[in-house]
N, C-alpha and C positions, 0 to 999 in steps of 0.2 A: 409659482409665486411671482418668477418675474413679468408675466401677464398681466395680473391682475395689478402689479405696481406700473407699466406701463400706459395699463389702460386708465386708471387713474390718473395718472401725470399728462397722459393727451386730453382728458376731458376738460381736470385744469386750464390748460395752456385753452384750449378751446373756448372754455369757460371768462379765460381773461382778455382773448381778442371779440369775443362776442360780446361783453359788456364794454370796448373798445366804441364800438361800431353801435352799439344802442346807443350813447353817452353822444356820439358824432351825431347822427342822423335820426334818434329820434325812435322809442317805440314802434309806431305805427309804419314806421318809413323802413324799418329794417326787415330783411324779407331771410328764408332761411336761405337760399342760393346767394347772399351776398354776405351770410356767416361763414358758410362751407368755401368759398373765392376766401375770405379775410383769413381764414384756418390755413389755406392752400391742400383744400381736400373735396372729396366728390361730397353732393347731396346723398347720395347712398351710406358711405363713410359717415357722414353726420345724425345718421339716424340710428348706427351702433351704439350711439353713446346717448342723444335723446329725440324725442319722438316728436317735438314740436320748438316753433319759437320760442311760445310763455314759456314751456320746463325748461330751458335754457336762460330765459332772464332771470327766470325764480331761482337757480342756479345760482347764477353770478353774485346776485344779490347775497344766498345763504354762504357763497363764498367768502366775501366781504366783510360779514357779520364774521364770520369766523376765523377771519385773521387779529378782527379787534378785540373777539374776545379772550383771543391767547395772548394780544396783549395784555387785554385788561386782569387776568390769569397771573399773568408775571407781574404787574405790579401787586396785586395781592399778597406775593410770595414773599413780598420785599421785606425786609427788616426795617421798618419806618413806621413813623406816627400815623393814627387811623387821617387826620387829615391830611400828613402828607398824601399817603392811598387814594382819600377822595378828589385832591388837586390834581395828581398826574393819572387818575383815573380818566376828567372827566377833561383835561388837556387832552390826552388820545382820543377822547370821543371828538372835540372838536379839531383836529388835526383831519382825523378822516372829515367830515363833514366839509373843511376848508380843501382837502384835497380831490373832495369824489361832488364836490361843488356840482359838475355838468349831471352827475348821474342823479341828483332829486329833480333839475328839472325833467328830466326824461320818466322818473319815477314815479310826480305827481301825475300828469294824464295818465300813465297805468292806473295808477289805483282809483281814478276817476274814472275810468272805462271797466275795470272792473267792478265798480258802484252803480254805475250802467246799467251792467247785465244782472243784478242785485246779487251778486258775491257781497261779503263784511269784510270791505277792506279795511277796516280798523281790526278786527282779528287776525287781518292776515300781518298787520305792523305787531301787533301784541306779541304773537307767536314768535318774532322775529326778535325781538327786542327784553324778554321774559328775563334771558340769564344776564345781559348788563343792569337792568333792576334789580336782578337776585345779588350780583356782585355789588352794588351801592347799598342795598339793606345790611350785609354781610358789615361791610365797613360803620355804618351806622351802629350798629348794633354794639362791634367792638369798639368804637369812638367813646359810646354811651357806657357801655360798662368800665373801659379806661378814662372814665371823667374827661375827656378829650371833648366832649359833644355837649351840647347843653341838653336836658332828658325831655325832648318832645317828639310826639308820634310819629315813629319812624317812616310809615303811609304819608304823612305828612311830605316830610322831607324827603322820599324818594319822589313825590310828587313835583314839588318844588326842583329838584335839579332835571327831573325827566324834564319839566317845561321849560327850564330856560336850554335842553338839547332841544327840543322842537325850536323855541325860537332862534336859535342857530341854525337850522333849516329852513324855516321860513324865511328869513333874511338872505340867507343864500339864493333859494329855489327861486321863491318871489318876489322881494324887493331885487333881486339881483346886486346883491352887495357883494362890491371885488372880498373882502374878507368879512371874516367874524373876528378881527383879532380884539376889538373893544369888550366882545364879551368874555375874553380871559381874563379882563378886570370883572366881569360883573359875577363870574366865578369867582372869583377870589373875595369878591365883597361878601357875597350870598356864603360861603365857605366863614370868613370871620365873623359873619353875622348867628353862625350856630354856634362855632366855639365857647365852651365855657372862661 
């Protein structure tokens, strides 16, 4: 057992100076011999754990998603009103987005070079992104049956908050805006604007 907990815990660690070094230099520019130097380990050693660049960024990335969603997990747990839920849900959404800033611009030319080769990279964001939609319906749902929410299609309103996190990214990746912090107002306006 304690094998397969270490081997886990190196991949980690691997997995967070490789998304390190993409974030720096760029998809295209980061090579796997300059992951396995940033690791302080051999290309040999690097290929115990994965088999190429992409599974290593694809990695990082599922990494990433999955510390937000243990947050977004724990705010769920919380004993609080469904709009509190949806406020400091969608506050840690844009916290990571202001934090991992350098990693959409690195992210957009991936998914553009994989649109290239005619992968669906809009599946591959869907797939990615499924269980923090599942967790904002959840909260809708209980908002609307606690009269906390004004009663419209829940499709609706998870659409509505998923686009203002896309334009948190876009503003980030593209306009290259130092923050997003004015959209924590426009969260909170789009937030009172369902309230019954």
């Amino acid at each position: 057992m304690a094998i397969v907990v270490e081997h886990d815990k190196r991949k980690s660690e691997i997995l967070d100076k490789a998304l390190d070094i993409f974030v720096e230099e760029g998809y295209e520019d980061v090579t796997y011999q300059k992951i396995a130097d940033k690791c302080g380990i051999t290309r040999t050693t690097l290929y115990v754990y994965f088999k190429n660049k992409r599974e290593i960024f694809q990695f990082s990335i599922k990494q990433l998603i999955a510390r937000l969603e243990t947050d977004l997990t724990a705010v769920l747990a919380e004993d609080i009103s469904n709009v509190e839920k949806l406020r400091k849900m969608l506050y840690a959404v844009l916290k990571v987005c202001e934090t991992n800033k350098k990693l959409f611009n690195v992210l957009l030319p991936y998914l553009i070079s994989l649109q290239k080769a005619g992968k669906d990279s809009g599946e591959r964001v869907r797939r990615r992104v499924v269980r923090m939609r599942h967790y904002m319906t959840q909260v809708f749902l209980a908002g609307q049956k606690a009269c906390e929410f004004r009663d419209m299609s829940v499709k609706t309103l998870n659409e509505m908050f998923y686009s203002l996190i896309e334009a948190v990214i876009f503003r980030l990746a593209i306009l290259n805006d130092a923050t997003a912090s004015e959209l924590y107002d426009v969260v909170d306006a789009a937030i009172e604007g369902i309230k019954r």
